[in-house]
C-alpha positions, 0 to 999 in steps of 0.5 A: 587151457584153450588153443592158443594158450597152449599154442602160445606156450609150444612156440614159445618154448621152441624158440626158446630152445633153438634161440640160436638158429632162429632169427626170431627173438622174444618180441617178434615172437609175441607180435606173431602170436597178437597178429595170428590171435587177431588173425583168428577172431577176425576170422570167426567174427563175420562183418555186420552190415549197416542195418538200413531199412532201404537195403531190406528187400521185401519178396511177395509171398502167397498165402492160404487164408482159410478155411481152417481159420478161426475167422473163417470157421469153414466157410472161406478160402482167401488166397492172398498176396502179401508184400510184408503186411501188405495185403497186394491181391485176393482171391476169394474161393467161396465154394466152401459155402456151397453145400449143395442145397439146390440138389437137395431140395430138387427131392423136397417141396417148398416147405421142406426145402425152407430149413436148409436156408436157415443154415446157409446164413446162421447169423441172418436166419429168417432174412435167408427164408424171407429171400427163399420165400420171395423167390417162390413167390415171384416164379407163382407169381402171387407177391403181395407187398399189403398182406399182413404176412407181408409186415410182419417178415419185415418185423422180423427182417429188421429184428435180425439186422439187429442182431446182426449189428449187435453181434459184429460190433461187439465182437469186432470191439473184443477183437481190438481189446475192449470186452466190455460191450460184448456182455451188453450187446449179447444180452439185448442179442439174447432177448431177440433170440427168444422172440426167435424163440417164441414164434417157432420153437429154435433160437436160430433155425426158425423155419418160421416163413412161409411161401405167402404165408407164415407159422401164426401159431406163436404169435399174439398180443403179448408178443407184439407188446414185448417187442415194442417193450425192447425196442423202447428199452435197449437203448440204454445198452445201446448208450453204454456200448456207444459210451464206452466204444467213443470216449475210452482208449482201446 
């Protein structure tokens, strides 16, 4: 039996029983245990307030953002401010990517300094070297904006900003739930991974530039005959991405 059952049943027996000293009869009775039951659940049943937006009070809160973020894969610290979804303040903390090079290529020559800009940039390898390139270049100065080396590092530039874009399309579309560009986009990125491939030996750390100059030894006819081929085809890859990204709902 719960509580008040049992409590109902001692009462009611004692004013059974000393029914002549009491002045309590029957019906006071049963309206004193109604009034302490209600007593009771009104007191276990906390009062609910209206659930009203403008009442809700949203407190800012401060927010670490990386490096341990799959986004920022190490690279990028963001101390955020956030007002609920509401991005208010960032404070970027680039040092993550800070890995020392300067002080360790102060030890090493031009050429053997140039792996270590491949990696400082693993989506824009050659773009890194070229900039490094530029750099030495311009302290000898003995830029040339005519020499053949000259046109083909922007072959090779251009290249790279293409799988830049093939790459940051197709992942943000997989991002917002549409999966099929990024099978599109990373085969036509494959085939410019193997023109990586074929001029120096690595798809993705090439250390292929060269302070005025660069590594000849993986290119000929056929390697500018390819290239021309994949500029001419991957438009068909281009279309489907472009198709599918504009006319289906994500």
């Amino acid at each position: 039996m719960t509580y008040l059952t049992c409590l109902y049943i001692t009462l009611y027996t004692v004013c059974i029983t000393e029914s002549i000293s009491t002045s309590l009869n029957y019906f006071s009775l049963l309206g004193f245990l109604d009034h302490m039951r209600s007593s009771i659940f009104n007191f276990w049943q906390p009062p609910f307030s209206q659930n009203s937006y403008n009442e809700r009070k949203v407190k800012s809160f401060i927010l670490n953002f990386g490096p341990q973020h799959p986004a920022a894969h190490g690279v990028l610290r963001l101390v955020l401010q956030l007002s609920g979804e509401l991005v208010e303040r960032a404070d970027p903390h680039v040092g993550f990517l800070h890995r020392g090079t300067e002080k360790l290529i102060e030890q090493r020559t031009y050429l053997q300094a140039l792996p270590y800009f491949d990696r400082l940039d693993y989506v824009s390898m050659m773009t890194q070297e070229h900039a490094f390139c530029l750099g030495i270049e311009s302290l000898l100065g003995t830029t040339s904006h005519t020499a053949l080396y000259t046109h083909i590092r922007v072959l090779f530039d251009e290249l790279t900003r293409i799988m830049n874009h093939l790459l940051a399309i197709s992942c943000h579309s997989l991002d917002v739930g549409n999966m099929s560009p990024l099978f599109w986009a990373f085969e036509e990125r494959e085939r410019l991974m193997e023109f990586y491939e074929r001029v120096s030996g690595a798809r993705m750390h090439a250390a292929f530039y060269r302070p005025n100059d660069l590594d000849w030894s993986g290119l000929n006819h056929q390697f500018f005959t390819d290239v021309i081929i994949f500029s001419r085809n991957c438009f068909k890859s281009l279309t489907e991405i472009f198709a599918i990204l504009t006319t289906n709902n994500i």
